[in-house]
C-alpha positions in Angstrom: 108.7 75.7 43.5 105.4 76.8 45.5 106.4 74.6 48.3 110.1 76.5 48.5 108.6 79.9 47.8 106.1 78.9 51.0 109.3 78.0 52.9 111.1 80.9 52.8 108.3 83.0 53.5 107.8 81.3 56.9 111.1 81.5 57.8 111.3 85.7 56.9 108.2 85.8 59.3 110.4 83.9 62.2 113.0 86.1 61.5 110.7 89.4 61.5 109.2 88.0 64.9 112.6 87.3 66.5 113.4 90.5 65.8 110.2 92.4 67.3 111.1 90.0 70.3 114.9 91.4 70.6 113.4 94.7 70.2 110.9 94.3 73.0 113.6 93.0 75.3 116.1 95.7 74.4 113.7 98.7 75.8 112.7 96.0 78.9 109.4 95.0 80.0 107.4 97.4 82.3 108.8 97.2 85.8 105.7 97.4 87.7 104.8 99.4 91.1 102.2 99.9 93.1 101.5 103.1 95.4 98.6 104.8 96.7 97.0 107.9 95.4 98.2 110.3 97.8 100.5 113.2 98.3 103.1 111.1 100.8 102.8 107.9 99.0 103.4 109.9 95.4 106.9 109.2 94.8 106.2 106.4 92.4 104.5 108.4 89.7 107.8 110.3 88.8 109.3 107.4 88.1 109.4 107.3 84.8 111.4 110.5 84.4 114.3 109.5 86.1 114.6 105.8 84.8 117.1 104.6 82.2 116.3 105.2 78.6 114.3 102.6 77.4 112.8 101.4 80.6 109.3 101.9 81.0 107.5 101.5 84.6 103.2 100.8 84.8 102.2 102.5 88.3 99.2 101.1 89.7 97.2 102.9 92.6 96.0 100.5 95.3 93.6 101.7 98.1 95.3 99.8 101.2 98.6 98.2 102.0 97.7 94.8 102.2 96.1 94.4 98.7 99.8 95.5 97.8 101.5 93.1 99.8 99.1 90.2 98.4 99.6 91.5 94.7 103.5 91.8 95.3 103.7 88.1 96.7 101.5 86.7 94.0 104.0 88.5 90.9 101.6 91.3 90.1 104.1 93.8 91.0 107.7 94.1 91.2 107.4 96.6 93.8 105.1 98.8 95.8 104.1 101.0 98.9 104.0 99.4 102.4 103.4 100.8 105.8 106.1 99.4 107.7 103.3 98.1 110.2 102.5 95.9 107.3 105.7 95.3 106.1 106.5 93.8 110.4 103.7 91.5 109.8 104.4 90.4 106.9 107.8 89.4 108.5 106.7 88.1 111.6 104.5 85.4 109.2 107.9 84.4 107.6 106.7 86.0 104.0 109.8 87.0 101.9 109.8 90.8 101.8 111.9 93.3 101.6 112.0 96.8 102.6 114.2 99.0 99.8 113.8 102.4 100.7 112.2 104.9 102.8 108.7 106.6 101.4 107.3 108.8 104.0 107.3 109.4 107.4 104.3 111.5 109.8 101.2 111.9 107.3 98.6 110.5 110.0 96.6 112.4 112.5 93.5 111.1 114.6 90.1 113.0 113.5 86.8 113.2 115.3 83.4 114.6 114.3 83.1 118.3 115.1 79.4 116.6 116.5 80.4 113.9 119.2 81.5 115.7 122.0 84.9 114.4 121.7 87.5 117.0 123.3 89.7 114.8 124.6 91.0 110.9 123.7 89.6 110.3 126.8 85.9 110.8 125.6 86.7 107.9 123.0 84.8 106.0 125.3 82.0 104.0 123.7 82.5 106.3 119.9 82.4 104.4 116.9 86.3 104.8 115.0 87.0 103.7 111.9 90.4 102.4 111.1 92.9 99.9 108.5 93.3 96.9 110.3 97.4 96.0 110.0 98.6 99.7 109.3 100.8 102.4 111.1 97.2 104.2 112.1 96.0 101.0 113.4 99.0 100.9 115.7 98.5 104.6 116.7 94.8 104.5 117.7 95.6 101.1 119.4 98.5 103.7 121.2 95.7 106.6 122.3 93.5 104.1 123.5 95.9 102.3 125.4 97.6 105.2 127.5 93.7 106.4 127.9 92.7 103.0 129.7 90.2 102.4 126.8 90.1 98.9 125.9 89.7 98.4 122.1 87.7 95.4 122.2 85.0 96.8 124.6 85.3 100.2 124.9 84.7 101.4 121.7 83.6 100.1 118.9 86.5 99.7 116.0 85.2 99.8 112.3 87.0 98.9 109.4 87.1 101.5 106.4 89.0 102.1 103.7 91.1 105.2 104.3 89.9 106.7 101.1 86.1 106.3 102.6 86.6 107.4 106.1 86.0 111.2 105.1 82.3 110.2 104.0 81.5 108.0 107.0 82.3 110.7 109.0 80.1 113.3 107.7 77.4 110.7 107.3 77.8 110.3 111.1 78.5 106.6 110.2 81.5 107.0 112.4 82.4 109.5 115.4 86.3 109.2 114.3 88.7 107.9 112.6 93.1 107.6 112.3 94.2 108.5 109.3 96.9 109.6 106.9 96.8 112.3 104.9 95.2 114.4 103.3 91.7 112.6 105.3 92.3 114.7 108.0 93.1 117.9 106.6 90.2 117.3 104.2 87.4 116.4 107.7 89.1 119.7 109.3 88.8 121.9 105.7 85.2 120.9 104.7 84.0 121.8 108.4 83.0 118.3 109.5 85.8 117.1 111.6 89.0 118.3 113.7 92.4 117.3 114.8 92.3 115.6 118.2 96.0 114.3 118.3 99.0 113.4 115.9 101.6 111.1 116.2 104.1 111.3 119.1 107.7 111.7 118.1 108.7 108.5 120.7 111.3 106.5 118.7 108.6 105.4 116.9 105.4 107.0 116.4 106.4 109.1 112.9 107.3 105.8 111.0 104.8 105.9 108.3 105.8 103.7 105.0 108.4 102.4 102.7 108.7 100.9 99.3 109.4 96.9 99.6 109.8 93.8 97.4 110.5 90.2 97.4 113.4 87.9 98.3 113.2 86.5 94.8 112.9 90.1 93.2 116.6 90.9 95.6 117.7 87.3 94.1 116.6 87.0 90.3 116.7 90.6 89.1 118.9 93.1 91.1 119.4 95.3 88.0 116.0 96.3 88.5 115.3 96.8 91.7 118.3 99.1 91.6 116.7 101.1 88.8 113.8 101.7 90.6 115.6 101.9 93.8 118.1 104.9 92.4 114.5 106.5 90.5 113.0 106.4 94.0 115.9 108.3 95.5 115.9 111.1 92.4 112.6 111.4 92.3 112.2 111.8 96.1 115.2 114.4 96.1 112.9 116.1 93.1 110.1 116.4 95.3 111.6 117.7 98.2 113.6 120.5 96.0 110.2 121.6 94.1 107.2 121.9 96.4 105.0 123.2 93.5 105.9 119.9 91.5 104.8 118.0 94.2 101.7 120.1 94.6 100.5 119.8 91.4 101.3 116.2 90.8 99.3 115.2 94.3 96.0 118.1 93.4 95.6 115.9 89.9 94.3 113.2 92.2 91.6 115.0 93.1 92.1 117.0 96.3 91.3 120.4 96.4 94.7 122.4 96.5 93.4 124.1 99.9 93.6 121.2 101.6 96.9 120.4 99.9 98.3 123.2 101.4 98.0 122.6 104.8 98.1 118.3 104.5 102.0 118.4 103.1 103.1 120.2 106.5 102.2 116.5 108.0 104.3 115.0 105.4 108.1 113.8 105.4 109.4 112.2 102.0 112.3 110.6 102.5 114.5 107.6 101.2 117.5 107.3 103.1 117.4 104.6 106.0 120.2 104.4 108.7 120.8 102.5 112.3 119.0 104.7 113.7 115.9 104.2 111.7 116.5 100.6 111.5 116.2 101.0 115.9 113.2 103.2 115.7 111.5 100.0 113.4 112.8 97.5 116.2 111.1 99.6 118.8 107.7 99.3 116.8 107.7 96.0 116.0 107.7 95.7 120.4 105.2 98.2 120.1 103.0 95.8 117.9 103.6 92.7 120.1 102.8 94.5 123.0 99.3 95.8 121.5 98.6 91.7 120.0 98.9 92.8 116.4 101.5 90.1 115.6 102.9 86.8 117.7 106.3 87.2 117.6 108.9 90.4 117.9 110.5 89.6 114.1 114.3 90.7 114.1 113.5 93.4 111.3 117.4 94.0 110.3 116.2 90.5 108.0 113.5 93.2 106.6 115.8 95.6 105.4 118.9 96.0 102.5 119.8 98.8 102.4 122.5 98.0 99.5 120.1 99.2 96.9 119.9 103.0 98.3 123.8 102.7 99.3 124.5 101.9 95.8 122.2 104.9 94.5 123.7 107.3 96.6 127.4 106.3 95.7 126.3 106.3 92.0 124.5 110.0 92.6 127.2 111.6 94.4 124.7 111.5 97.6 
């Protein structure tokens, strides 16, 4: 009798797991995304209010592109932030991304020390510059130093820094510049230590800032998501742009004062939608980065981009 009594109670405790289990699977497994911490790269943080009930999404903040792209690759994230400097390279190694969505475009601006003697790119010449090796400011400084006749490898002296340290290294005088995306540069020019020496040329090209991507086995395996997150990307993003004081206040919880907030979202475009002529103005970069060595071969970056998920999203949102 003890024996049956012990029977039945183990199988009312499979039964009560199974049905945690078909709970759990019901409201879905966190989708997971990473971003960075800034007010053009915020998008991903109001996710959660404009995914399906019962789909819950675990943001995490990441300090440069390329600990993304290695996190998405390994599984850690389903997916994340990229500059589409990154997302080329990425390409051009024959790595299995894919670019979902547009995230931001402008945002970076070139800053020097108010105490090097810097007035124009020209007097780059021998200055210390601190810069994100693989990203859309890479590319850019590589682009002022090139039409100045400055040769990066023995002209100046090229630093690596993390974007979110660059502010400190140049009040410290580590560094006598650096290229940047906001709000770095409008935080150097507000706190009195640094100005604005040039921003990116509108040449085809030069605004392309970042975009969300994922994997080929994310595209594959589990479309439904991607398309959740893909149509939460486009709402929130439409959010943003309708409510400038939403967009504030999320970006000043990260810690920058609101001053400086201000003026940094004038340098910033969010957008989603990606086109042709987008699509052309990424072609023309990818050249842009052969040209300046940063990759080995021009990729054909039409296999970087479906745009099905953001066609779908607008058809579904009457866009």
């Amino acid at each position: 009798m003890r024996k049956i009594c012990a029977l039945l109670l183990c199988a009312a405790l499979i039964l009560s797991l199974a049905g945690c289990n078909n709970d759990t699977q019901v409201e879905g497994s966190p989708a997971k995304v990473g971003t960075w911490k800034t007010a053009q790269t915020i998008t991903p943080f109001f996710y959660q209010d404009f995914l399906p009930a019962g789909q819950p999404v675990e943001i995490s903040p990441f300090t440069n592109p390329g600990d993304m792209k290695t996190a998405l690759l390994a599984g850690s994230l389903d997916l994340c932030g990229t500059t589409l400097v990154t997302a080329i390279t990425a390409l051009s190694k024959g790595e299995p991304v894919v670019v979902v969505s547009g995230l931001s475009n402008k945002c970076s601006a070139l800053v020097v020390s108010n105490d090097a003697g810097i007035e124009t790119e020209g007097d780059l010449r021998g200055k210390k510059i601190a810069y994100v090796p693989g990203t859309m400011q890479h590319l850019l400084l590589l682009e002022v130093l090139n039409r100045n006749g400055l040769d990066p490898q023995q002209d100046v002296e090229l630093i690596r820094i993390d974007f979110f340290d660059m502010c400190q290294a140049l009040a410290q005088g580590t560094v006598d510049a650096f290229y940047s995306g906001e709000p770095y540069p409008s935080i150097a020019v507000a706190e009195g230590y640094g100005k604005i020496l040039a921003y990116p040329e509108d040449d085809g090209f030069g605004i392309i800032n970042s975009a969300m991507m994922t994997t080929k086995e994310m595209v594959e395996n589990n479309p439904e998501l991607i398309q959740a997150l893909v149509t939460a990307h486009v709402k929130a993003t439409e959010f943003i742009n309708s409510d400038r004081q939403a967009w504030f206040d999320k970006s000043a919880e990260f810690g920058t004062d609101p001053d400086v907030l201000d003026v940094s979202l004038n340098n910033i475009d969010m957008f989603w939608e990606m086109d042709e002529q987008y699509i052309e103005g990424v072609q023309v970069l990818a050249q842009r980065m052969y040209d300046q060595g940063m990759i080995a071969e021009i990729p054909d970056v039409r296999q970087l981009f479906d745009l099905s998920f953001i066609q779908q999203a607008k058809k579904d949102l009457g866009l």
